[in-house]
VEXTIDREN-646603 format. One record per atom (N, C-alpha, C, O): y, x, z; residue in three letters. Coordinates in steps of 0.2 Angstrom, whole numbers, plus 5000, padded with zeros to 4 digits. Example, Ala and Ser with C-alpha at 12.3 -4.5 7.8 and 13.67 -1.06 7.14 Angstrom:
497250665039ala497850625039ala498450665039ala498350715042ala498950645035ser499550685036ser500050645039ser500650675040ser
end
This chain:
505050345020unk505150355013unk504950425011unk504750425005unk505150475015unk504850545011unk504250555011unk503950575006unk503750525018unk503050525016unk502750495011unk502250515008unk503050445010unk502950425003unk503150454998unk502750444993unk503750484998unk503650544990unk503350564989unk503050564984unk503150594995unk502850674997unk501950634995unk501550674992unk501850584997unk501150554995unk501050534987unk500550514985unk501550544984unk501750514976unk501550584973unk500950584970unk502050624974unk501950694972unk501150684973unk500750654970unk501050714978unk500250764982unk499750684974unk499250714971unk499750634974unk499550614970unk499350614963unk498850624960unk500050614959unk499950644954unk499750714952unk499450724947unk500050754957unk499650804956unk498950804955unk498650834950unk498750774960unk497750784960unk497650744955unk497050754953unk497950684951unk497750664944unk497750714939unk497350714934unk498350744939unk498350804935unk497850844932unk497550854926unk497750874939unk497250924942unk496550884938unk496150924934unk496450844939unk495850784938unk495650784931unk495050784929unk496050774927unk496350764921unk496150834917unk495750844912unk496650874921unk496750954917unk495950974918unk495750984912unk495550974922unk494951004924unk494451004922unk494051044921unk494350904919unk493850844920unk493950844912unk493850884908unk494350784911unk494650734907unk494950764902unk495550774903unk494550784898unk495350824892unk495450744887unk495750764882unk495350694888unk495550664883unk496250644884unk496450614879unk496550634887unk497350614886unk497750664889unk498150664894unk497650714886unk498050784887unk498750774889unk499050794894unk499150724885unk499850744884unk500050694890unk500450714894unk499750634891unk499750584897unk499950634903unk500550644906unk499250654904unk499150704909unk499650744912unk499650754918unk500150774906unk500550844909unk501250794910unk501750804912unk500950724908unk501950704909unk501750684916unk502250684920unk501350664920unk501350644927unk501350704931unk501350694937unk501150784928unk501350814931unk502050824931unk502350824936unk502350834926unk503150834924unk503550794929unk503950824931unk503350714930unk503450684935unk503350704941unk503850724945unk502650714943unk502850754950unk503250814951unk503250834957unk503650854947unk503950914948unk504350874948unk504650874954unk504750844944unk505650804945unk505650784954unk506050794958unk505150744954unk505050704960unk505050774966unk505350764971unk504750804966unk504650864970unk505350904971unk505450914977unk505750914964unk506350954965unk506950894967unk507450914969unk506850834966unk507450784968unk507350794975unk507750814978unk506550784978unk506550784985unk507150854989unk507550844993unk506850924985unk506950984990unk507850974989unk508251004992unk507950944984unk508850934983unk509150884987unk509550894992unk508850834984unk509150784990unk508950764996unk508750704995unk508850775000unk508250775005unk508750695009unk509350685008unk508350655012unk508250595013unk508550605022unk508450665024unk508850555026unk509150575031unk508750535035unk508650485033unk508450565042unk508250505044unk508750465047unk509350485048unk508550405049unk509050355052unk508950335058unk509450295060unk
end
């Protein structure tokens, strides 16, 4: 399940990136999927996931 955050995260980022770079037309789109990936990144390093 973490490599999966952690593949979530690492993703919207690089759409970001993609976006912010490339793509300027849906600007504001753009920065909430990075917004997204940072909540998801700080839930990760807070609650970190146990393996089982």
């Amino acid at each position: 399940m973490v490599g999966l955050l952690w593949g979530l995260i690492v993703l919207l980022v690089v759409l970001w990136l993609i976006g912010f770079l490339i793509v300027h037309v849906a600007g504001p789109a753009i920065h909430l999927l990075l917004i997204i990936a940072l909540i998801l990144l700080v839930w990760n390093l807070l609650f970190p996931r146990r393996a089982v």
